[in-house]
Wavefront OBJ file of the C-alpha trace (Angstrom):
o trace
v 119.952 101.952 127.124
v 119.342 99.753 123.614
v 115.556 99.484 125.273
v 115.057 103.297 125.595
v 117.003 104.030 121.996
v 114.758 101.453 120.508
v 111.214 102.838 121.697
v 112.161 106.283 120.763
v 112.998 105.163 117.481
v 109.922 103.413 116.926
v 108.349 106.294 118.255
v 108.526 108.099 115.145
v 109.904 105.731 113.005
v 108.652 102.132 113.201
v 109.752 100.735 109.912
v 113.305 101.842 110.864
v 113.438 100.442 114.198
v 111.920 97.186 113.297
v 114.585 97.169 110.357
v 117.174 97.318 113.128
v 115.684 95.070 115.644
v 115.830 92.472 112.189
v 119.006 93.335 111.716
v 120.715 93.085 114.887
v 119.044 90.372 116.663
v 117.375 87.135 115.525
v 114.017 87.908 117.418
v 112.903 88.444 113.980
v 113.998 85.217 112.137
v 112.951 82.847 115.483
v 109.691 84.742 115.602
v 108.733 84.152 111.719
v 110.297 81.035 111.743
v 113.011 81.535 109.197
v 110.734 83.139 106.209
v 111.287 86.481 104.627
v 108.013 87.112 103.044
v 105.567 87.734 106.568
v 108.294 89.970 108.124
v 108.621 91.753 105.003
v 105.252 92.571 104.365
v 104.915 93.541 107.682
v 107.728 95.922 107.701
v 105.720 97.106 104.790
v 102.110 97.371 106.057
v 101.879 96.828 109.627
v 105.601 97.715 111.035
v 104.215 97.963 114.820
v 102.385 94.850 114.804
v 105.544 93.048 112.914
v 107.480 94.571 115.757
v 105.654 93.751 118.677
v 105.077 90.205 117.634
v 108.802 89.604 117.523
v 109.358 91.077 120.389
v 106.451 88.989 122.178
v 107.187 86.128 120.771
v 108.642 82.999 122.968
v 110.551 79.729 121.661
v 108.728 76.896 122.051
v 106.018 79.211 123.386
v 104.959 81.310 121.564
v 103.030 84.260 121.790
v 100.702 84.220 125.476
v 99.437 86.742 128.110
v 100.692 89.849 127.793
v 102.147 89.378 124.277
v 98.363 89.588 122.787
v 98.065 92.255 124.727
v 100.933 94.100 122.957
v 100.196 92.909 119.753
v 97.005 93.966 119.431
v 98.073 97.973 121.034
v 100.439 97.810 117.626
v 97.919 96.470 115.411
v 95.555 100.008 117.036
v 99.217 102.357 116.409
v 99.335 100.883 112.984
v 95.616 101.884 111.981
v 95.858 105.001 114.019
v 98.651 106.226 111.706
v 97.019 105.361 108.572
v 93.810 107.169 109.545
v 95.970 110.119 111.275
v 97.471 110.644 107.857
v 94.365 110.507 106.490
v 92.911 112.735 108.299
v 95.367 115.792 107.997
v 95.319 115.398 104.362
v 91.819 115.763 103.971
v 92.378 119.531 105.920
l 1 2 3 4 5 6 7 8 9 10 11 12 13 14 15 16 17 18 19 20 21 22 23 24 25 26 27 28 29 30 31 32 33 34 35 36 37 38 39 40 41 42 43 44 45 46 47 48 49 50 51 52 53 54 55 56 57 58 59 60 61 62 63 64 65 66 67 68 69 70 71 72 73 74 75 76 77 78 79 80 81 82 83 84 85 86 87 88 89 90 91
């Protein structure tokens, strides 16, 4: 149930759900290794990105496979709301 709550949250609010995931859990902190300033500026600029990295991410392991895979899809969602917003405000 968290899952499902989560990706509808981030579904139309990313900078509140990765706010919560930061929050809550510590996938954040182990993912950015205990600095403030990357997750930050990602909640900032890039919140899907931010969000799937820490999600991806693996102790000891990293980010591999699939993880890329994710990461990049949030880094595309994270351009294709800037330029959607864009876009309408131009019509």
């Amino acid at each position: 149930m968290g899952c499902c709550l989560l990706a509808l949250i981030s579904s139309f609010a990313p900078r509140i759900a990765l706010l919560l995931v930061w929050i809550f859990t510590s996938q954040v902190t182990i993912a950015f290794h205990h600095t403030f300033i990357w997750p930050f500026l990602g909640l900032l600029f890039l919140p899907f990105t931010t969000m799937f990295y820490a999600l991806a991410y693996q102790p000891g392991l990293g980010i591999s496979g699939w993880g890329y895979v994710f990461v990049v899809i949030g880094f595309f969602l994270d351009l294709s709301s800037y330029g959607g917003g864009g876009y309408s405000r131009r019509r």
